[in-house]
TORKOLKOL-851493 format. One record per residue (C-alpha): residue number from 0; residue in three letters; y negated, z negated, x. Coordinates in steps of 0.2 Angstrom, whole numbers, always signed. Example, Ala and Ser with C-alpha at 12.3 -4.5 7.8 and 13.67 -1.06 7.14 Angstrom:
# residues 2
NODE_num_residu_c2_c3_c1
NODE_0_ALA_+22_-39_+62
NODE_1_SER_+5_-36_+68
END
This chain:
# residues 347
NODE_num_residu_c2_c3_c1
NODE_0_UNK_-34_+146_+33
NODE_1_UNK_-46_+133_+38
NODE_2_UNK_-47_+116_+33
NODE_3_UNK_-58_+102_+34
NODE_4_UNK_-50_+84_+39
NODE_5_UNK_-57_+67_+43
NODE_6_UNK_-54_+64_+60
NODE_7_UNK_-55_+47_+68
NODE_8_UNK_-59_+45_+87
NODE_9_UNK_-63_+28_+90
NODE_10_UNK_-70_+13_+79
NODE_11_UNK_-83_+16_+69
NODE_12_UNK_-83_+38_+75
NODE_13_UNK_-74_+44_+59
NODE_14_UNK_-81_+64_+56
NODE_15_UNK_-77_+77_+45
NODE_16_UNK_-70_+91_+54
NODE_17_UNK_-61_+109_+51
NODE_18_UNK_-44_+113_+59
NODE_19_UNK_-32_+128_+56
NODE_20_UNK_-18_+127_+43
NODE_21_UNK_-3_+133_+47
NODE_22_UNK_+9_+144_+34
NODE_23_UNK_+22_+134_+26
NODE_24_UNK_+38_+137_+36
NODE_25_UNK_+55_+137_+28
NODE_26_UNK_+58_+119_+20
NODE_27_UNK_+41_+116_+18
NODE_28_UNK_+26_+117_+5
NODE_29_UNK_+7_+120_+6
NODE_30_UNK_-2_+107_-3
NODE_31_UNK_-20_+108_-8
NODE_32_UNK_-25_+91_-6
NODE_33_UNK_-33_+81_-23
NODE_34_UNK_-36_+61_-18
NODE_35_UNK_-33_+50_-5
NODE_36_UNK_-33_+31_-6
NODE_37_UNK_-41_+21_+9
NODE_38_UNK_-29_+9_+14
NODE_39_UNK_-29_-9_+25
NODE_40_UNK_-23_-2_+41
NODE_41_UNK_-35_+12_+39
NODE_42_UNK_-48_+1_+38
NODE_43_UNK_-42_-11_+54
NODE_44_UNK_-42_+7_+64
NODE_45_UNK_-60_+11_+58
NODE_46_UNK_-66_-7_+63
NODE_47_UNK_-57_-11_+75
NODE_48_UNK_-48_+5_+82
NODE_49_UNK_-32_-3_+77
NODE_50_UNK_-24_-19_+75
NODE_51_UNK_-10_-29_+85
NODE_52_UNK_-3_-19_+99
NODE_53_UNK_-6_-3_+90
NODE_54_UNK_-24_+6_+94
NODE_55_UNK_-30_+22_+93
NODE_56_UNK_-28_+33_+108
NODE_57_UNK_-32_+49_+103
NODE_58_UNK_-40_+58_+89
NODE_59_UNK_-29_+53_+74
NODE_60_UNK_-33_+60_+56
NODE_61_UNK_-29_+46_+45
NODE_62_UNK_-25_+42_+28
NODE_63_UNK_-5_+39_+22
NODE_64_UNK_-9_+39_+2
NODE_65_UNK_-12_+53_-6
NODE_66_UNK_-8_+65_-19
NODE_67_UNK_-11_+87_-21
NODE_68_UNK_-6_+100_-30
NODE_69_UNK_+6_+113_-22
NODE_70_UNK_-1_+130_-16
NODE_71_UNK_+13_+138_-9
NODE_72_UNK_+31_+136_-3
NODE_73_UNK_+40_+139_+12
NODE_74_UNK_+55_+151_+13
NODE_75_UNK_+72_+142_+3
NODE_76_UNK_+61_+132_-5
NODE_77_UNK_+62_+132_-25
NODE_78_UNK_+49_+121_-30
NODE_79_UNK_+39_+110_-37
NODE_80_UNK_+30_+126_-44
NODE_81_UNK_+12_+130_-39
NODE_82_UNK_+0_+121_-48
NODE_83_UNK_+13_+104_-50
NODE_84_UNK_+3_+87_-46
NODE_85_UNK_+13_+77_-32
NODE_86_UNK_+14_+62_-21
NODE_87_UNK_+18_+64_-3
NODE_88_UNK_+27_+51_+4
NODE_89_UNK_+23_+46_+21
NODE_90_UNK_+37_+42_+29
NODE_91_UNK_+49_+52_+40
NODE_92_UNK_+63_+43_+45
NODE_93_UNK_+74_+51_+59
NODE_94_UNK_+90_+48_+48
NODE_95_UNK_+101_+48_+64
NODE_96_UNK_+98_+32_+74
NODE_97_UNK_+108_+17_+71
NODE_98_UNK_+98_+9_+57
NODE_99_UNK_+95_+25_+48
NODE_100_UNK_+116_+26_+48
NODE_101_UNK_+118_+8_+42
NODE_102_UNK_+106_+13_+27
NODE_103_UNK_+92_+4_+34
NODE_104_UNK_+80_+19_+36
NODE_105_UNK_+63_+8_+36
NODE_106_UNK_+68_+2_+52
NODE_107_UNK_+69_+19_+62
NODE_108_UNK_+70_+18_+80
NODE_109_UNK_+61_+35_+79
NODE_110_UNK_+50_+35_+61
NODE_111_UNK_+35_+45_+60
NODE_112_UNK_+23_+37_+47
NODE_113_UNK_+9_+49_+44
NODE_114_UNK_-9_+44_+49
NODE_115_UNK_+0_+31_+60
NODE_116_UNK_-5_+26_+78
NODE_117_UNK_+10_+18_+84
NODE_118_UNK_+16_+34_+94
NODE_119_UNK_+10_+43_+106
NODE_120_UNK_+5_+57_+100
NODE_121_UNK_+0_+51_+85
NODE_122_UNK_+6_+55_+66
NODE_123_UNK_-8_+63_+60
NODE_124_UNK_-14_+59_+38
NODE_125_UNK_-17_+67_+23
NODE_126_UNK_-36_+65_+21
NODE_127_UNK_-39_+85_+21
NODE_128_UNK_-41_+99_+10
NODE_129_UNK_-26_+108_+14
NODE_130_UNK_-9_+102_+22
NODE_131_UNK_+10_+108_+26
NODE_132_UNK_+22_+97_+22
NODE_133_UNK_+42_+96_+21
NODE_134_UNK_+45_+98_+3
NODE_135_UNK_+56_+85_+1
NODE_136_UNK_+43_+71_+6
NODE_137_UNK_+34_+75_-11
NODE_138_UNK_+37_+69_-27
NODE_139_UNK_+30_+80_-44
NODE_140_UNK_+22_+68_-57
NODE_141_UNK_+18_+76_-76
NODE_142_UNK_+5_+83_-81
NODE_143_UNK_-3_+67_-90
NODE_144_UNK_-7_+58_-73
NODE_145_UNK_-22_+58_-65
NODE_146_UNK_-22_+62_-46
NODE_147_UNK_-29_+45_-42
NODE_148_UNK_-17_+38_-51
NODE_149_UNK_-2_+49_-41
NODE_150_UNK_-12_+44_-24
NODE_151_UNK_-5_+25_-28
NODE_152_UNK_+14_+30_-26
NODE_153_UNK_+12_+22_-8
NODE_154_UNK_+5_+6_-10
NODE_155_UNK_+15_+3_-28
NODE_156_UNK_+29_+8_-17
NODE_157_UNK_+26_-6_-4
NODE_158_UNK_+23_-19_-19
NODE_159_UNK_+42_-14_-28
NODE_160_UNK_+49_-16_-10
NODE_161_UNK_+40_-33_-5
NODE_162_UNK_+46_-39_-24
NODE_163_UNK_+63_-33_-21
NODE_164_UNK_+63_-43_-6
NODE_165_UNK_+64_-59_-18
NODE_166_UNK_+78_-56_-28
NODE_167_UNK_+77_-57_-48
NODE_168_UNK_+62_-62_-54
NODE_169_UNK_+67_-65_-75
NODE_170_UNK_+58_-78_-81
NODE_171_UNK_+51_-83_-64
NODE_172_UNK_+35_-93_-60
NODE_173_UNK_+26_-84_-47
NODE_174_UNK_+11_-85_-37
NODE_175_UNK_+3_-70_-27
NODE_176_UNK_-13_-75_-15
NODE_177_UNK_-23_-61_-10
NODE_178_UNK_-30_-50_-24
NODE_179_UNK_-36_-35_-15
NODE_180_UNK_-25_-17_-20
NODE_181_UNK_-9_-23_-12
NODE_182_UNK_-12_-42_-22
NODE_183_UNK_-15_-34_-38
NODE_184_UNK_+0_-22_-36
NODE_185_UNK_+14_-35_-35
NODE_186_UNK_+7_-42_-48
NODE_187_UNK_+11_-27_-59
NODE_188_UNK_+27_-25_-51
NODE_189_UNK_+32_-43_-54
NODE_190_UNK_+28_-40_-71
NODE_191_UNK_+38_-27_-74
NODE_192_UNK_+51_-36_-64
NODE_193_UNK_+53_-50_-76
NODE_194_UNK_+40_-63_-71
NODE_195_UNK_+32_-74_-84
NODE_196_UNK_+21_-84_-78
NODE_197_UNK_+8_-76_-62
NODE_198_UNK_-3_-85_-55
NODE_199_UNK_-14_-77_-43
NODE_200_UNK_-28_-84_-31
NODE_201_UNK_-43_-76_-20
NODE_202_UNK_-59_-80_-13
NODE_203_UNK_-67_-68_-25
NODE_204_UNK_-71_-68_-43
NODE_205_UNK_-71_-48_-45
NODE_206_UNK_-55_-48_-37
NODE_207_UNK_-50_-61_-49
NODE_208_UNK_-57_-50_-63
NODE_209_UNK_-46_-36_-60
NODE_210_UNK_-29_-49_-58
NODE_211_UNK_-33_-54_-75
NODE_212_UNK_-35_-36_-80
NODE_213_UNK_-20_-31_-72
NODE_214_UNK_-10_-47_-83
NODE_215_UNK_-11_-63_-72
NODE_216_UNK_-7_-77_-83
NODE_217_UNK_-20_-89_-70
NODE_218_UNK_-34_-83_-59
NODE_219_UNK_-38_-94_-46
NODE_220_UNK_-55_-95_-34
NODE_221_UNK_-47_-105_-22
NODE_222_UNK_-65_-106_-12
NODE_223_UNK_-75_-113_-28
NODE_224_UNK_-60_-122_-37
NODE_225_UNK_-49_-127_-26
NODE_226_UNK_-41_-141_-35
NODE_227_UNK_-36_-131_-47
NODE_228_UNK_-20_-127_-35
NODE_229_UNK_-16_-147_-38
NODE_230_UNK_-5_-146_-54
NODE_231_UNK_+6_-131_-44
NODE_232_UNK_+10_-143_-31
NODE_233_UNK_+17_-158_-41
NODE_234_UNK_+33_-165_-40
NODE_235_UNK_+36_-156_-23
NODE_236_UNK_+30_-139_-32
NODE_237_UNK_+32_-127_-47
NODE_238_UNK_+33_-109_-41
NODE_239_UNK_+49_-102_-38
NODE_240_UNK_+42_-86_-28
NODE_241_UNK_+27_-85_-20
NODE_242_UNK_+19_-68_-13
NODE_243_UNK_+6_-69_+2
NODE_244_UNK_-4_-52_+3
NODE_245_UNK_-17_-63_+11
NODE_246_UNK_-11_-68_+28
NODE_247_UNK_-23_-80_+31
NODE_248_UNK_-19_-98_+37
NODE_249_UNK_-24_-105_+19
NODE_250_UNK_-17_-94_+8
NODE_251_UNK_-1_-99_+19
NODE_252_UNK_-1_-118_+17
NODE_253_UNK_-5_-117_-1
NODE_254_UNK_+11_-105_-5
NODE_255_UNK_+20_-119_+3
NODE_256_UNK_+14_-132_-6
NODE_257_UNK_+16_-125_-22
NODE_258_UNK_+33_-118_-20
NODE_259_UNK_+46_-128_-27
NODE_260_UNK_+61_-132_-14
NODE_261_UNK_+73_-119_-8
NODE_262_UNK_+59_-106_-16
NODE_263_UNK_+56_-89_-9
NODE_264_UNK_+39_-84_+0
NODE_265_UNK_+37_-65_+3
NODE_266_UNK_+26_-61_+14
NODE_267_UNK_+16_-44_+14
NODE_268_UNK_+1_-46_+23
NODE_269_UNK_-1_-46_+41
NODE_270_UNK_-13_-52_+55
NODE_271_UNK_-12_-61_+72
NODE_272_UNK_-5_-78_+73
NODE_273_UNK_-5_-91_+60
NODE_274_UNK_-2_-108_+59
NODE_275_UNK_+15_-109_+51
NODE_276_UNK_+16_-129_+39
NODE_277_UNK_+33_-128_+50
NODE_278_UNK_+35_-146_+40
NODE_279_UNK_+36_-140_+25
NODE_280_UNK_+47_-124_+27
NODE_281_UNK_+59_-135_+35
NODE_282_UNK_+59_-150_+21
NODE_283_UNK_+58_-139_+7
NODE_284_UNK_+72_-126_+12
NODE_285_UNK_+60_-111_+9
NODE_286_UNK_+66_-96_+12
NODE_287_UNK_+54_-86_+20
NODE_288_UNK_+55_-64_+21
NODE_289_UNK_+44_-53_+28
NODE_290_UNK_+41_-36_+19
NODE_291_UNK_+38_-19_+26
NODE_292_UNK_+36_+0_+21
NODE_293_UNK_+47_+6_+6
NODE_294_UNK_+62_+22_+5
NODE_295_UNK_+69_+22_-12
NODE_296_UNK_+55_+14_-18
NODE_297_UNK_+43_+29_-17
NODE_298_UNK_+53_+39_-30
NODE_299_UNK_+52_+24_-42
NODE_300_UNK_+33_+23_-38
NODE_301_UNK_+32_+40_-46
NODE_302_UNK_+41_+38_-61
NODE_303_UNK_+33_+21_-65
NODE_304_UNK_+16_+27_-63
NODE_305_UNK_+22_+44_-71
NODE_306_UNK_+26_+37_-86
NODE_307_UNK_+15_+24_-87
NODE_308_UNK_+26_+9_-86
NODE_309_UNK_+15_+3_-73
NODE_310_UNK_-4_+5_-76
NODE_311_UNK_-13_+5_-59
NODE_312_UNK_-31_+14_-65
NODE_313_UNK_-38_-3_-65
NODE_314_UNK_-36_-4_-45
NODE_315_UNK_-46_+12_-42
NODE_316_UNK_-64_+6_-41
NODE_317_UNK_-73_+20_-31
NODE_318_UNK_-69_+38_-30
NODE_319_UNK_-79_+49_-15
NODE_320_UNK_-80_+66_-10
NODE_321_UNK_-75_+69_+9
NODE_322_UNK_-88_+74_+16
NODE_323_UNK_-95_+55_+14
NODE_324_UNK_-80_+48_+22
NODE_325_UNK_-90_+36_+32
NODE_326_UNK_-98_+31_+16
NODE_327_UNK_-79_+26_+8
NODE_328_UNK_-74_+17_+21
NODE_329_UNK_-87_+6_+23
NODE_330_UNK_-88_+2_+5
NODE_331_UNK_-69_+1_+4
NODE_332_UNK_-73_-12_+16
NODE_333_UNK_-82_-23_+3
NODE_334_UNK_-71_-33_-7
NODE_335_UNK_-86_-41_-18
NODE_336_UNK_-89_-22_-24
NODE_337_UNK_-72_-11_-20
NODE_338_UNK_-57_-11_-23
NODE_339_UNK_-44_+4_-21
NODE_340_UNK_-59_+17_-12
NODE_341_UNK_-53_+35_-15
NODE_342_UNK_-59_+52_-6
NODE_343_UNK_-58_+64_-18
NODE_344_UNK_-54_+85_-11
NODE_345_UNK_-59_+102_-15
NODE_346_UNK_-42_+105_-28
END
């Protein structure tokens, strides 16, 4: 069998290829590849050929959010059944090394993250027509989802994960700055965590759109309104958690001004170095978390999105078929049109 993938190369030289598919072996299922969301870091190593340290070094076929339906199944394995819509988790933790022992498996001195160019060779994605998988990296949705919808287990998953990272959010103020698909998807998992009152901010009014779509109780345009961030930061502030899916140097400074003392700041977003407001993390007592990846999380992804509890169709802006890859990534790239840019495959 013969499948076609998008293959990167080097920035801006993405190309829609065919490559050979193996047979599923034992442990393993054939998935015939349904839609594939177009994420941050797939962008940074189609602009940029990565970001940080990490660059692409060889060919790397990307894409780490996806969803398919299962073809076939490897010898022992006794489903989902052909036909059954799933999510593939990403993630491939070694489960031997000393973090994976002390349950800590999203810190893997050995991880393979799929569509990732950390290591050498690189972990080749999901944006194809046809894949082999280890059966117990996907995750069968009912029959009521969508594909798209099942494509968003990844970055939903990240969301539950950076909102665990703050402890209980019941009856919480919260503010989230950044409302690209990351931004908008904390939202809806503090939402459903308990949070009462969301503000979220952005430099963009269609981004802003879809956080009052997604059920922001205040959308901010922090670059046509800035002052109306002032009432957040009186009396030494008012939010008690505040997530940064921005990373940028503003974003940062106005979470710290409007978080009360000894709040929380998650942040999710990266980029290079910041300036951090050093002054005020020290005299308010923030604590200040970093967020990465997601384990259990991804199974709870599914079942919110599976049952609905969590409504992400109003993130999916643009849905395009592979063979005008190039085309989605370039308008994934513009947050005044797109939001979450899908490639859709041949199911």
């Amino acid at each position: 069998m013969r499948s076609r993938v998008a293959r990167l190369y080097a920035a801006h030289d993405l190309r829609v290829e065919e490559d050979e598919v193996p047979t599923p072996g034992p442990g393993e299922v054939l998935l015939r590849m349904a839609a594939g969301g177009i994420c941050g870091s797939d962008l940074h190593y189609y602009h940029d050929g990565g970001f940080g340290p990490v660059r692409v070094r060889e060919p790397i076929i990307s894409g780490h959010e996806a969803s398919g339906r299962v073809a076939a199944l490897g010898e022992g394995v006794e489903g989902p059944a052909p036909g059954t819509l799933v999510a593939v988790s990403p993630s491939q933790p070694c489960g031997e090394c000393e973090y994976c022992r002390a349950d800590q498996p999203i810190h893997c001195l050995s991880m393979r993250f799929m569509g990732s160019a950390m290591r050498l060779p690189h972990e080749q994605g999901m944006f194809r027509d046809l894949m082999v998988v280890p059966a117990a990296q996907v995750h069968a949705f009912p029959d009521t989802t969508t594909p798209a919808e099942a494509a968003c287990a990844e970055p939903l998953a990240v969301c539950l994960h950076a909102v665990a990272q703050a402890g209980g959010l019941a009856g919480k103020r919260v503010l989230i700055t950044g409302a690209g698909p990351i931004g908008l998807l904390v939202l809806a998992a503090a939402r459903h965590a308990g949070a009462t009152d969301i503000t979220v901010t952005d430099l963009t009014d269609a981004a802003l759109e879809r956080a009052r779509a997604m059920g922001a109780s205040q959308a901010i345009n922090v670059a046509t309104d800035a002052d109306a961030l002032a009432p957040l930061t009186r009396d030494k502030g008012q939010i008690d958690v505040a997530f940064d899916c921005s990373a940028a140097g503003p974003a940062l400074r106005n979470a710290f001004a409007a978080l009360r003392p000894r709040g929380t700041l998650v942040q999710v977003g990266v980029t290079g170095d910041v300036t951090i407001p050093l002054n005020a993390l020290v005299g308010k007592e923030i604590t200040w978390r970093g967020s990465q990846r997601f384990h259990p999380e991804f199974a709870e992804a599914v079942r919110l999105i599976g049952s609905r509890a969590i409504d992400v169709r109003p993130i999916i802006s643009h849905s395009l078929p592979l063979e005008r890859a190039a085309e989605a990534f370039d308008l994934a790239s513009d947050r005044s049109l797109a939001c979450k840019v899908q490639l859709s495959f041949a199911e």
